[in-house]
LOVEXGU-806820 format. One line per 3 residues: number of its first residue (from 1); for each residue x, z, y of N, C-alpha, C. Coordinates in steps of 0.02 Angstrom, whole numbers. Layout:
N
NUM) X:Z:Y:X:Z:Y:X:Z:Y; ...
***
This chain:
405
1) -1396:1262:-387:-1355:1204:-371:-1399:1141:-365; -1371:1094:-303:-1427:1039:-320:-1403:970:-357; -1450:926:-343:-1426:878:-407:-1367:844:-377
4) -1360:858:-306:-1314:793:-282:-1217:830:-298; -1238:899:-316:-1176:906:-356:-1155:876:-403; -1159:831:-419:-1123:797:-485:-1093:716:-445
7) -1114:719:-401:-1073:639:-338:-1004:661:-333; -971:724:-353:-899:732:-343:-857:690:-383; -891:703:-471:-842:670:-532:-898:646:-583
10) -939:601:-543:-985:566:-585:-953:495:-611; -908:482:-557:-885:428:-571:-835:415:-644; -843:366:-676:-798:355:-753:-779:320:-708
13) -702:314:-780:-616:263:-761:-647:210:-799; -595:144:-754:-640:73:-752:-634:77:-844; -672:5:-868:-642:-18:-933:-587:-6:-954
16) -559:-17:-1011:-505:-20:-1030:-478:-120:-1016; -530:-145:-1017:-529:-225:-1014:-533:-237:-957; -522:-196:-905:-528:-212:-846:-464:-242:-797
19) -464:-298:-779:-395:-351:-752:-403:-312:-679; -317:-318:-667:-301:-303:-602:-293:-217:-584; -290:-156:-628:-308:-91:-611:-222:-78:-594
22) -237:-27:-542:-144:-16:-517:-155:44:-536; -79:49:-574:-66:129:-607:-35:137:-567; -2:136:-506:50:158:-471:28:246:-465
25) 82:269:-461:61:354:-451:51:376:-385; 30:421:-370:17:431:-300:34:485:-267; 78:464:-219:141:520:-200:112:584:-167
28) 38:582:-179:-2:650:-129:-58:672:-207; -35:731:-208:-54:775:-266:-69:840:-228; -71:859:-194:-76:914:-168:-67:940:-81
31) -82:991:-61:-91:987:14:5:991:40; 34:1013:-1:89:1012:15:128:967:16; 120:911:-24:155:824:-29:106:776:21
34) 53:808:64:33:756:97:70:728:154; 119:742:170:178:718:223:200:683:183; 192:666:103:227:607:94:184:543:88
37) 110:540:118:57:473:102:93:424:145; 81:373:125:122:311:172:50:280:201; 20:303:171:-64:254:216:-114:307:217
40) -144:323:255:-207:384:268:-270:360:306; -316:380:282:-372:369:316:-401:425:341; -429:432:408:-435:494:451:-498:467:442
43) -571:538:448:-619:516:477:-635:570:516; -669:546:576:-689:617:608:-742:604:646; -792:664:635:-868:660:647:-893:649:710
46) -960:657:749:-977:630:826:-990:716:826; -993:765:804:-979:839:814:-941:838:842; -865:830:821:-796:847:829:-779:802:899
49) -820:745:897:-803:687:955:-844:699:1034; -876:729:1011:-947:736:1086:-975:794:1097; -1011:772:1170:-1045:858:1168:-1115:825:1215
52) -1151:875:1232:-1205:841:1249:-1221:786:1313; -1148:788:1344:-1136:756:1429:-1091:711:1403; -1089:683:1345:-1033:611:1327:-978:645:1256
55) -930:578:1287:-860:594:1256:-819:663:1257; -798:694:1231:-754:748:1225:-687:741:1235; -646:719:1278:-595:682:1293:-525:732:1274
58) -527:797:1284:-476:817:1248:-483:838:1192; -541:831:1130:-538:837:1100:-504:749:1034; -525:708:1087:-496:651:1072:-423:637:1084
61) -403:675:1132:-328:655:1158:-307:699:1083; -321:776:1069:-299:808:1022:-291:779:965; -349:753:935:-334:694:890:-294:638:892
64) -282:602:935:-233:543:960:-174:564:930; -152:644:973:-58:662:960:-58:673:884; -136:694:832:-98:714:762:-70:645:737
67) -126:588:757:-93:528:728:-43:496:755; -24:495:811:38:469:833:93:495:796; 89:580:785:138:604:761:167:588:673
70) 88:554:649:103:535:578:147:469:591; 118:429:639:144:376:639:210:348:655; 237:399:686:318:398:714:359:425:668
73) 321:431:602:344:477:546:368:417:500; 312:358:517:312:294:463:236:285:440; 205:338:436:145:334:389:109:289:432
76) 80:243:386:14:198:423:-53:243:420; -89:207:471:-156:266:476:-216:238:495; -283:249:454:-338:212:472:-379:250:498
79) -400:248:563:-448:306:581:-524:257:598; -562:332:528:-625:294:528:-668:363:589; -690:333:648:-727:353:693:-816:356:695
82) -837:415:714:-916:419:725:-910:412:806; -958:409:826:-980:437:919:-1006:397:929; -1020:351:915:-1028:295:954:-1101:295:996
85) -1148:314:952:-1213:326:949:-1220:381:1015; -1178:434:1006:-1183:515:1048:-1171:489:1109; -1113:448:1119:-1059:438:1167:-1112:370:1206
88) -1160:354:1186:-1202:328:1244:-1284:346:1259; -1299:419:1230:-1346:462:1260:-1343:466:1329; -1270:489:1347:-1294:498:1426:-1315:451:1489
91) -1277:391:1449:-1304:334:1493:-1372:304:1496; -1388:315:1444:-1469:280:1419:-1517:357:1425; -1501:405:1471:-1520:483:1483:-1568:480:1428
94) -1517:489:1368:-1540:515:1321:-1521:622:1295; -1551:671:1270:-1530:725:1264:-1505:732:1181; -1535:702:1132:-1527:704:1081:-1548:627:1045
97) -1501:632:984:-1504:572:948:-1587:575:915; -1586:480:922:-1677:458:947:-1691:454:846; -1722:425:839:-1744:434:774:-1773:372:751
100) -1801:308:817:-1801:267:780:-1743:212:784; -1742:158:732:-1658:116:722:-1662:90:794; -1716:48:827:-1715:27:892:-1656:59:950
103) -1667:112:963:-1629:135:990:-1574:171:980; -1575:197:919:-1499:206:906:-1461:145:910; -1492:85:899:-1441:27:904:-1414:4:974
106) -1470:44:998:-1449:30:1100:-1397:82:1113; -1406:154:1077:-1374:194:1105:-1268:187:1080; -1297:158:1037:-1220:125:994:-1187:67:1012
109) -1230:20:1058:-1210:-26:1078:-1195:-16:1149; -1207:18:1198:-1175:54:1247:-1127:103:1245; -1124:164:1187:-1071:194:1163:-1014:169:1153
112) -1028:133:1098:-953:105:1067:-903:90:1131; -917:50:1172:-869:35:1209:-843:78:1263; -884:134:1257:-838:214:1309:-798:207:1249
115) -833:250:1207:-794:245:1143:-711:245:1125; -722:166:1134:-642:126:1119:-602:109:1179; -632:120:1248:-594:108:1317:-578:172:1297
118) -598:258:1258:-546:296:1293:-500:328:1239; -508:302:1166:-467:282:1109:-406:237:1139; -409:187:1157:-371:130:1195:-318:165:1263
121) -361:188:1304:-325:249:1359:-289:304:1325; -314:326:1260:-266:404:1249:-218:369:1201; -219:303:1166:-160:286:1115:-115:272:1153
124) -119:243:1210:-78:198:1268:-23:259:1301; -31:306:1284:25:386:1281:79:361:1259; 56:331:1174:113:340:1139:126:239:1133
127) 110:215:1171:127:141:1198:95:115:1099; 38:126:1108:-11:98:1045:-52:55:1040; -56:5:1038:-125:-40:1026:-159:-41:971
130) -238:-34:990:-280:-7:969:-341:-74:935; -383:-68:886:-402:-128:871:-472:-97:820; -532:-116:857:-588:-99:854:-631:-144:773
133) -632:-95:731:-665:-153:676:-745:-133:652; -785:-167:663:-858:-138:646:-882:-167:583; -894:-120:537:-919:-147:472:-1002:-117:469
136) -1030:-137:391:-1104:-140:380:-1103:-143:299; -1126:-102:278:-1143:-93:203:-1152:-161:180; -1194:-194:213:-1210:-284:191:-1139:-293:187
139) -1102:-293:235:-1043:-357:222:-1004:-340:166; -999:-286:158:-945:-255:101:-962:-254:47; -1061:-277:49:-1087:-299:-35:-1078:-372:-51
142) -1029:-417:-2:-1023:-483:-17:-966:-473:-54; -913:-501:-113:-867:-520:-112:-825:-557:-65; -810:-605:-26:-812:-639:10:-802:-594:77
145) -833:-565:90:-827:-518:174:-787:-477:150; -791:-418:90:-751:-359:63:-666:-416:84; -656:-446:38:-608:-481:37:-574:-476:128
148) -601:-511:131:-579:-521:232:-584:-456:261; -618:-423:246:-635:-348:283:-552:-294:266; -534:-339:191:-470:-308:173:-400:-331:216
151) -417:-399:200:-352:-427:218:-361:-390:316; -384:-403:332:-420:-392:418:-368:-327:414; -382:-268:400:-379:-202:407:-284:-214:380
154) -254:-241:328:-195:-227:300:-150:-278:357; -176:-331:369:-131:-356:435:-118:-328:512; -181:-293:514:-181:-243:575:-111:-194:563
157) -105:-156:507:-70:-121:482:-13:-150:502; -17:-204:457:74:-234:451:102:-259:533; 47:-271:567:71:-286:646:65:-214:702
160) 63:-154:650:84:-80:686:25:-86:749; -28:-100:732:-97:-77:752:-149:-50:729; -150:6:793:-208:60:774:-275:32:740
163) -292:38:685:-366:-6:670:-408:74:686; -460:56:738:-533:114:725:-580:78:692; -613:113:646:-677:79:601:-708:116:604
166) -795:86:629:-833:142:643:-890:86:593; -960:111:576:-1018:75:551:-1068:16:596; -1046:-23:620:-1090:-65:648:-1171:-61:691
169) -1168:-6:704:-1251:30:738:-1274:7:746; -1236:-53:803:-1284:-106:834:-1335:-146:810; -1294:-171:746:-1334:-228:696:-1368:-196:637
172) -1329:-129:608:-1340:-101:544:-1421:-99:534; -1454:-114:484:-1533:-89:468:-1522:-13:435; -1603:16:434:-1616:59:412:-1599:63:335
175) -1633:-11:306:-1619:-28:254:-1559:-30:211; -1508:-60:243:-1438:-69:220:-1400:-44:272; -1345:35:252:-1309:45:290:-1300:113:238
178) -1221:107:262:-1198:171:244:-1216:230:229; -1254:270:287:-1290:299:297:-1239:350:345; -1177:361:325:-1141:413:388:-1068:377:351
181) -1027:392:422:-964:381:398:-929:412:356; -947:464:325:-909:495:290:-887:432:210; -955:450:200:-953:346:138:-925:303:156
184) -925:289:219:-895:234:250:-808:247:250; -775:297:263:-726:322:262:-695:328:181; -728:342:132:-718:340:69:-696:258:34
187) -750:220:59:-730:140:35:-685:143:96; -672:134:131:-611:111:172:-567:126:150; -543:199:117:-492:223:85:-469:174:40
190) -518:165:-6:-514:116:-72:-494:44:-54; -517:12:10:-519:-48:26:-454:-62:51; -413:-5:92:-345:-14:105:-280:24:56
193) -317:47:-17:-284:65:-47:-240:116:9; -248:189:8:-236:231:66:-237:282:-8; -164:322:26:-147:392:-26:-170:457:-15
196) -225:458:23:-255:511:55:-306:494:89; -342:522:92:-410:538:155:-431:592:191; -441:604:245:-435:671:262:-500:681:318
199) -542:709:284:-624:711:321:-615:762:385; -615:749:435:-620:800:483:-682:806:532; -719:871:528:-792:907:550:-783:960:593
202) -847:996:593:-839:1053:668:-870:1116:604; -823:1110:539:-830:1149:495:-755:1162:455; -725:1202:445:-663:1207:424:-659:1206:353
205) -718:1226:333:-682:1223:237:-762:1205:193; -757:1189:127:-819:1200:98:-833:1252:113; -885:1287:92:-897:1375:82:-960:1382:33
208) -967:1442:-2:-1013:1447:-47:-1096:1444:-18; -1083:1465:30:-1152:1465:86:-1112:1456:150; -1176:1477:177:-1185:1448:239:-1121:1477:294
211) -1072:1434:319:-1008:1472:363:-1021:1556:395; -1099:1530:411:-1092:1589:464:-1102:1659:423; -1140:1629:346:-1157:1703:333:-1095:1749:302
214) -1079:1824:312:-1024:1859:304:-1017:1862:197; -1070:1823:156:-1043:1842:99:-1022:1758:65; -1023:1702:103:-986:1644:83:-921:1657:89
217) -887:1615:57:-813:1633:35:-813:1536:31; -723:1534:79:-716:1453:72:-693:1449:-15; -693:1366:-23:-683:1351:-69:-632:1313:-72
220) -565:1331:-90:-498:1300:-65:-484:1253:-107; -499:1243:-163:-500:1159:-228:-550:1161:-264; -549:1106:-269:-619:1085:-303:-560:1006:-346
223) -589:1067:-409:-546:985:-496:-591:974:-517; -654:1014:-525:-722:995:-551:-767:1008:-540; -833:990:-567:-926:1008:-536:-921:1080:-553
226) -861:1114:-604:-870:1180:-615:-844:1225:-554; -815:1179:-492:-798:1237:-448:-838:1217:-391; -893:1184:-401:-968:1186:-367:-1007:1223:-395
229) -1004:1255:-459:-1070:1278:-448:-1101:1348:-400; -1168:1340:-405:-1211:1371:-360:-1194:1352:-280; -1171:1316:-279:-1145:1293:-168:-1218:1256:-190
232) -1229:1249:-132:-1271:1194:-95:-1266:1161:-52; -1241:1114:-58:-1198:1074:-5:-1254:1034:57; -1324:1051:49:-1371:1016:87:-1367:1046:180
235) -1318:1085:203:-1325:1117:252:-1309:1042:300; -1340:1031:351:-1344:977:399:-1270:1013:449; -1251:950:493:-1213:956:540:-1216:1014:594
238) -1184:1052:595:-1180:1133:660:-1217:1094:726; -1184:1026:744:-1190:1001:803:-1259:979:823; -1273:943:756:-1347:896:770:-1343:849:796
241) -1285:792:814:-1277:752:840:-1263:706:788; -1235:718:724:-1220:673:659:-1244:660:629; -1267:616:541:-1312:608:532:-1303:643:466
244) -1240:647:455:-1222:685:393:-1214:751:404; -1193:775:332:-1192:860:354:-1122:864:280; -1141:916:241:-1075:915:205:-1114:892:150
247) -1156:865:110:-1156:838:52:-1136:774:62; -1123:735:125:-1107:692:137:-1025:686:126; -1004:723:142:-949:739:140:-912:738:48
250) -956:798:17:-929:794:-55:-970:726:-70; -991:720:-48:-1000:639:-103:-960:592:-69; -921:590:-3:-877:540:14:-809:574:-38
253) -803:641:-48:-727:667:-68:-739:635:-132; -813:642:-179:-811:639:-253:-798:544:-254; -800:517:-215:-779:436:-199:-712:428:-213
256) -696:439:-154:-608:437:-187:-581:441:-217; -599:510:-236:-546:566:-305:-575:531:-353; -623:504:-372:-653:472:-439:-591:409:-444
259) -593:387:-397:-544:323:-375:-455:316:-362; -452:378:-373:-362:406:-385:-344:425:-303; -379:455:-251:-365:452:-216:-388:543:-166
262) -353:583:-172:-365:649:-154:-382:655:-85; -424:692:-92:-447:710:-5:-471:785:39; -432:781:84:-448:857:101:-514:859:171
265) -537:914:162:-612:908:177:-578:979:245; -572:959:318:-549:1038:375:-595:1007:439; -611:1055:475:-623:1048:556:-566:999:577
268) -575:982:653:-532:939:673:-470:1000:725; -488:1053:749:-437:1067:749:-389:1095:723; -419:1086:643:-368:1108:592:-309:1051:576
271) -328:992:596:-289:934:602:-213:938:595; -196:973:632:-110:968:625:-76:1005:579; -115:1061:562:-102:1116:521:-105:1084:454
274) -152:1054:447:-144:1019:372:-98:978:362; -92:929:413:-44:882:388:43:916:381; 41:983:410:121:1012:410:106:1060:322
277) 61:1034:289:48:1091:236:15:1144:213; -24:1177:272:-39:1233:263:-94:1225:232; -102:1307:216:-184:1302:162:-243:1313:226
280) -244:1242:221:-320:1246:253:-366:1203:237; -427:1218:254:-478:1156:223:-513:1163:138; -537:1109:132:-559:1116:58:-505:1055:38
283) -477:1054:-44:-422:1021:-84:-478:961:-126; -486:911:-129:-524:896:-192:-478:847:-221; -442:866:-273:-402:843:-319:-440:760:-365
286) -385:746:-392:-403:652:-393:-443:705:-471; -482:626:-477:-507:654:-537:-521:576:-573; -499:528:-557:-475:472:-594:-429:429:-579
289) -403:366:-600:-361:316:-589:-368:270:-535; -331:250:-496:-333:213:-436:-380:131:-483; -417:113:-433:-422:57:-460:-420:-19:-409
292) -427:-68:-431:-415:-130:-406:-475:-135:-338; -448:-175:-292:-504:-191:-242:-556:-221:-269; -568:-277:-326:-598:-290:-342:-661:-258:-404
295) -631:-200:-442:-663:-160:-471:-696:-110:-409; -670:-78:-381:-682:-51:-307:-767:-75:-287; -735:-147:-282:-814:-180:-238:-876:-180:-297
298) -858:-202:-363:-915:-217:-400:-944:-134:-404; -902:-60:-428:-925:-21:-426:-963:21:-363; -940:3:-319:-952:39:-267:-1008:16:-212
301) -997:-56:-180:-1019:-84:-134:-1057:-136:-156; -1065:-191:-217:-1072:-256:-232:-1150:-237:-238; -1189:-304:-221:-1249:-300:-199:-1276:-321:-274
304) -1312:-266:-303:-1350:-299:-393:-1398:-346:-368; -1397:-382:-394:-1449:-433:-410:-1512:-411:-454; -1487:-381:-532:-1513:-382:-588:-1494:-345:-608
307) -1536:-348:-698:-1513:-289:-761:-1529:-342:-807; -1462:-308:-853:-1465:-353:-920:-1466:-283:-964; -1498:-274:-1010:-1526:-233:-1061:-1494:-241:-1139
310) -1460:-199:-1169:-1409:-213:-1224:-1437:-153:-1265; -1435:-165:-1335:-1442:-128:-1385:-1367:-98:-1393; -1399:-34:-1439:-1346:11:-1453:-1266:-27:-1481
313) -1288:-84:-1524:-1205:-128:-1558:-1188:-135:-1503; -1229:-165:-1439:-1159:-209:-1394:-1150:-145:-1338; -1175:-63:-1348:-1150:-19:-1303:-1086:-12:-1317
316) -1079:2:-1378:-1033:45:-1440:-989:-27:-1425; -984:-109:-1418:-929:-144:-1425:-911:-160:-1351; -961:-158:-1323:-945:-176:-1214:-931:-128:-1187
319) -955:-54:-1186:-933:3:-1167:-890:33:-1193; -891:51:-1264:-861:106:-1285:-795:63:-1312; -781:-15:-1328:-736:-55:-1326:-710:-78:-1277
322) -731:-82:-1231:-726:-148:-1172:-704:-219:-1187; -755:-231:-1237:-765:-297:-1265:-821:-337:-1203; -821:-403:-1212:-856:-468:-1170:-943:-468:-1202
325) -960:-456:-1155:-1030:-442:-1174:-1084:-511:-1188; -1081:-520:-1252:-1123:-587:-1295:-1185:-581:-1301; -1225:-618:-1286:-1318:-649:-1280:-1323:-607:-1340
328) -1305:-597:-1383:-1313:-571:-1463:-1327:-498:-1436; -1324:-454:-1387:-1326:-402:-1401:-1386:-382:-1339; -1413:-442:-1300:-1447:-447:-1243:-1527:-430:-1264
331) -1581:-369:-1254:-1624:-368:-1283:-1680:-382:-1211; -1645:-374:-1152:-1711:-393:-1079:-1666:-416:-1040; -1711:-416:-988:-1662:-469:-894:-1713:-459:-875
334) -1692:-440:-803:-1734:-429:-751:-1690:-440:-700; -1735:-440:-647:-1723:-479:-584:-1709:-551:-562; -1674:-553:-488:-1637:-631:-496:-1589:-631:-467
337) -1551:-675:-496:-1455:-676:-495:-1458:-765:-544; -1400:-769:-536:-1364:-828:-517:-1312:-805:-537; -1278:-864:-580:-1192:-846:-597:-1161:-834:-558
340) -1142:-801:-559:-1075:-767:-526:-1119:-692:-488; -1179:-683:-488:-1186:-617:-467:-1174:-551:-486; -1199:-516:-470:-1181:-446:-509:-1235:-388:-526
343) -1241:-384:-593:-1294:-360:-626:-1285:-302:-653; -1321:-234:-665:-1328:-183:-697:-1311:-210:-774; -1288:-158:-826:-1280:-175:-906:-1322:-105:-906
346) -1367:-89:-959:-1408:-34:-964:-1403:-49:-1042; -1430:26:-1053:-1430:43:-1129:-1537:31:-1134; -1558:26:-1185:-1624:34:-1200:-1668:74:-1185
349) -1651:135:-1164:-1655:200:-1143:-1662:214:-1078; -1648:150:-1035:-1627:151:-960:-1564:158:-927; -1529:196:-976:-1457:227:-946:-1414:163:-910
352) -1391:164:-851:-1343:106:-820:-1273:126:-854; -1254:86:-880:-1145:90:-900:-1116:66:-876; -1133:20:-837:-1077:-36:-792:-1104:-82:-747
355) -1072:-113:-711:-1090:-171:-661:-1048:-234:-680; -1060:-271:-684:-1021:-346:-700:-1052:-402:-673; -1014:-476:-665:-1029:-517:-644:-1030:-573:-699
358) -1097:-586:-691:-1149:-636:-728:-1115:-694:-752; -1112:-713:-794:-1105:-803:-805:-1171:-852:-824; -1242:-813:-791:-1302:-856:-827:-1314:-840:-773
361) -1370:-875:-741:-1436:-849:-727:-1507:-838:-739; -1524:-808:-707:-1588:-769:-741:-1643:-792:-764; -1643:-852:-747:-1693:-915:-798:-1656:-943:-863
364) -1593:-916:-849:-1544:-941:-930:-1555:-900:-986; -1538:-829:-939:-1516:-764:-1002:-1582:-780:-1052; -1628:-770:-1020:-1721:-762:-1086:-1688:-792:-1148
367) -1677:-875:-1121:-1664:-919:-1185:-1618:-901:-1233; -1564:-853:-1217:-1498:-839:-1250:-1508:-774:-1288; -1553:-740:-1237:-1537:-648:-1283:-1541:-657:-1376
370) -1519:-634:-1379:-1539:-579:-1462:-1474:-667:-1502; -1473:-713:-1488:-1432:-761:-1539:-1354:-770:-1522; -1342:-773:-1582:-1262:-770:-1573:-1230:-843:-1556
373) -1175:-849:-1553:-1145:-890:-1518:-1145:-964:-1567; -1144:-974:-1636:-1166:-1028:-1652:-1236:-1052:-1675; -1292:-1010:-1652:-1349:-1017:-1629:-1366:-1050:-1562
376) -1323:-1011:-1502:-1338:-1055:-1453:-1307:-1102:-1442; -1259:-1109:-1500:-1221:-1179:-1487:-1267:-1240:-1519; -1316:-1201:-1580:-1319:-1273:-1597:-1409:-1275:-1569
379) -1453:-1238:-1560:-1477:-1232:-1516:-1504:-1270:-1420; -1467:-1211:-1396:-1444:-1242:-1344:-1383:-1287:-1296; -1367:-1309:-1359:-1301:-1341:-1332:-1248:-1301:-1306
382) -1171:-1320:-1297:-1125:-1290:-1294:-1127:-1266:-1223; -1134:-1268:-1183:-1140:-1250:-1112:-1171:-1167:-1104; -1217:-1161:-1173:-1227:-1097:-1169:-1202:-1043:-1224
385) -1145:-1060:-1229:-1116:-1030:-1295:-1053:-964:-1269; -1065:-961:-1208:-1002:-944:-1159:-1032:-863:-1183; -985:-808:-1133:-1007:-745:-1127:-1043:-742:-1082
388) -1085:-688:-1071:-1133:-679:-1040:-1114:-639:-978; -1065:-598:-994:-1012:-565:-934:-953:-540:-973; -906:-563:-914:-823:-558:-975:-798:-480:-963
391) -757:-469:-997:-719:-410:-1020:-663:-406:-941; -648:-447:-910:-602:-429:-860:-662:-429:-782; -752:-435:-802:-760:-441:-751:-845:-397:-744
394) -824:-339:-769:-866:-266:-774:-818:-196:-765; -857:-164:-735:-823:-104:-725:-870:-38:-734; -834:8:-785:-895:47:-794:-914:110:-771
397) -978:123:-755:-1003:212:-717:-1028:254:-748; -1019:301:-727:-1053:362:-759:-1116:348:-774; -1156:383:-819:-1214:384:-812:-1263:403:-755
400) -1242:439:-718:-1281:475:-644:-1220:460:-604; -1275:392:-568:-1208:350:-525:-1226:315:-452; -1316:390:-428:-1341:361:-391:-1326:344:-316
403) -1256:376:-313:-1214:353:-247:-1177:277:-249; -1199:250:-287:-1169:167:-306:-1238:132:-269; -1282:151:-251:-1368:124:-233:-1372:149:-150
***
């Protein structure tokens, strides 16, 4: 088994001190109640979308009718799209995707717009307007953009428009970016608070090995890392046109489900079949509590600044309490941040427990660690007597939480 098996249910449930978490229950528990999600997020790969001479156009129209058909149902629907990149090889006589960012950003910036002219042409069936949104790992590590990136996507909704969200190619760096939509499709889920996600590939189910060989056997639910073991989820895309393959995948499913939000993992022309119930695909059952957009961003997307370093008392009262984390328990700081950023909390040991947003900065914390609060009151004056990060504004992770980076 490899290590990236544990990205399914690495994720811990926020604080207990954590403001804003929605318990609402979630009317999709299983493949059989998914006709009842009221919001879904579709993603579907540049496999399933292209072939080596462009767009795949009835394989897009095929896709079009499953969502129209959710949508005449009531259900709102976010379809997060790949191709963009594939879908302008042929123009730029390209045969295969290039390798350095230069030109994938050319080949994405000519794509996209076949792309969405024939997204736009096959919704226009069912008299749909269609509404193109390009995001970037950067923007969604701002507070500030997450925010707008939300509201953006839930007004589209409420004005009964198709939103496509694909990753930004054009602009995205090597550096900062998603890395495949499948991640990208996971925070979107979270970002529009969506009762389902439903990954669709040119692969129909997990499997223990490799599809083609005759002694893999699919894997129809997955509740825990115990019904991974021995898979190896490192097998790359059938197509070669994507950038992901399926570990991409279980670490977009182990996103969600950590996040109260179940997701089924089928090929795309398993598409309709799932949504009427049937057993198809892989199941990956929730495996924590829905949480707030704003816990969402600090865990998931928010750009660290820093690390603040805490002895075992303030693990045992900030973690294992979800108490407000006081200079008294502060033993290092590193990096640079500024109040209001957002910093690692680590144990002595190295271990990360949480992400929270700062009330010092990082020329402050030095002066404050290890003294308690009427020390730095009388000390450093009252201005630094505050918490160091509050109890409603940390959220905490697993220990192996390297899909948060």
């Amino acid at each position: 088994m490899t290590d990236r098996r544990t990205v399914v249910y690495r994720y811990a449930t926020p604080a207990t001190g954590e403001a804003g978490s929605n318990p609402r229950a979630n009317p999709v528990t299983s493949r059989d109640t998914m006709d009842d999600a009221r919001r879904v997020v579709i993603k579907i790969g540049s496999s399933s979308l292209t072939t080596s001479e462009g767009l795949n156009t009835e394989a897009i129209d095929a896709l079009v009718d499953v969502i129209a058909s959710l949508r005449q149902k009531g259900t709102q629907v976010v379809l997060v799209s790949s191709g963009a990149v594939a879908a302008g090889f042929p123009q730029l006589g390209l045969t295969r995707r290039p390798k350095d960012t230069a030109t994938q950003q050319a080949a994405a910036s000519v794509g996209q717009g076949s792309l969405m002219a024939y997204y736009s042409q096959s919704f226009q069936r069912y008299d749909t307007t269609v509404a193109q949104v390009l995001l970037t790992a950067e923007e969604l590590m701002r507070r500030r953009q997450y925010i707008n990136a939300h509201r953006s996507l839930a007004r589209l909704l409420t004005m009964d428009v198709m939103p496509i969200v694909n990753e930004n190619d054009a602009v995205a760096t090597r550096e900062i970016r998603f890395g495949d939509n499948d991640r990208l499709a996971a925070l979107t889920a979270n970002l529009v608070k969506a009762d389902l996600l439903v990954l669709l590939s040119d692969v129909d189910s997990l499997y223990t090995g490799h599809p083609a060989l005759p002694d893999s056997k699919r894997i129809a639910t997955v509740a825990s890392d115990d019904d991974l073991e021995g898979v190896d989820v490192r097998r790359p895309g059938a197509a070669g046109v994507g950038t992901g393959g399926m570990v991409t995948k279980v670490d977009a499913a182990g996103i969600a489900a950590t996040t109260g939000i179940p997701t089924l993992l089928t090929s795309a022309p398993n598409a309709a079949a799932a949504f009427s119930g049937q057993d198809v695909g892989t199941w990956f059952e929730v495996a924590g509590r829905r949480r707030s957009a704003r816990a969402a961003w600090l865990g998931l997307t928010a750009e660290v600044r820093g690390r603040l370093t805490i002895d075992d008392g303030a693990v045992a009262a900030v973690i294992g309490r979800g108490r407000s984390l006081l200079a008294a328990g502060i033993t290092d700081c590193s990096g640079s941040f500024t109040s209001g950023d957002v910093v690692e909390i680590a144990d002595e040991r190295g271990t990360v427990h949480a992400r929270g947003l700062v009330q010092y900065s990082a020329s402050q914390v030095p002066r404050m660690m290890g003294r308690s609060t009427s020390q730095l009151r009388e000390d450093l004056g009252e201005g630094y007597d505050g918490v160091v990060v509050h109890a409603d504004d940390w959220v905490r992770l697993a220990p192996n939480h390297a899909a948060y980076s």
